[in-house]
N, C-alpha and C positions, 0 to 999 in steps of 0.2 A: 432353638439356640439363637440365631439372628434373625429380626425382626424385619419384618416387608420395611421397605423405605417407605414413606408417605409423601408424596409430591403434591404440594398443597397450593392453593390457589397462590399465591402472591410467588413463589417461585416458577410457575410457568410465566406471570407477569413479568418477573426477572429476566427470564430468558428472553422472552418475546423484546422486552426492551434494550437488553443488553442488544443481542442480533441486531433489532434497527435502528439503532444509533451509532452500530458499527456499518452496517449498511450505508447508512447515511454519509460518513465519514469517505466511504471509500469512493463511494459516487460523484461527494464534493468535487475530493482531491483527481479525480476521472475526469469531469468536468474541467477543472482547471486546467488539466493537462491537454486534452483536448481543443481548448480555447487558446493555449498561450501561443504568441505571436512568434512566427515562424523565426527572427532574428534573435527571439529571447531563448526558444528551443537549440539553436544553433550555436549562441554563446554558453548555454549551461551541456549542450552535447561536447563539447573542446576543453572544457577543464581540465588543469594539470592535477590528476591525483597521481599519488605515488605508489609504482609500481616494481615488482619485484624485475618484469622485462627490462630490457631497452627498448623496445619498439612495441606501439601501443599494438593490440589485434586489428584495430579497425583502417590503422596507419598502411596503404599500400603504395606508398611511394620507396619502398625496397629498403 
């Protein structure tokens, strides 16, 4: 009634490639993060996003 699947050569190529190009991708963005400079890390760590609290979690000045 249902037929084996056939996983034929250009779809393990698919995979293979999909995978490290996603790999790739995330090592980049690792890398960057990794590199960026301590004041730039610090300015993008303090952004006001909007929040359902009043007091952020990370805020311990009470």
């Amino acid at each position: 009634m249902f037929k084996r699947m056939i996983f034929e050569d250009y779809a393990a190529a698919l995979t293979v490639t999909a995978f490290a190009v996603a790999l790739t991708i995330f090592l980049w963005v690792s890398w960057r993060a990794l590199r960026m400079p301590r004041r730039q890390a610090d300015q993008l760590a303090n952004l006001p996003f909007p929040t359902d609290s009043e007091q952020p979690h990370h805020d311990t000045r009470g």
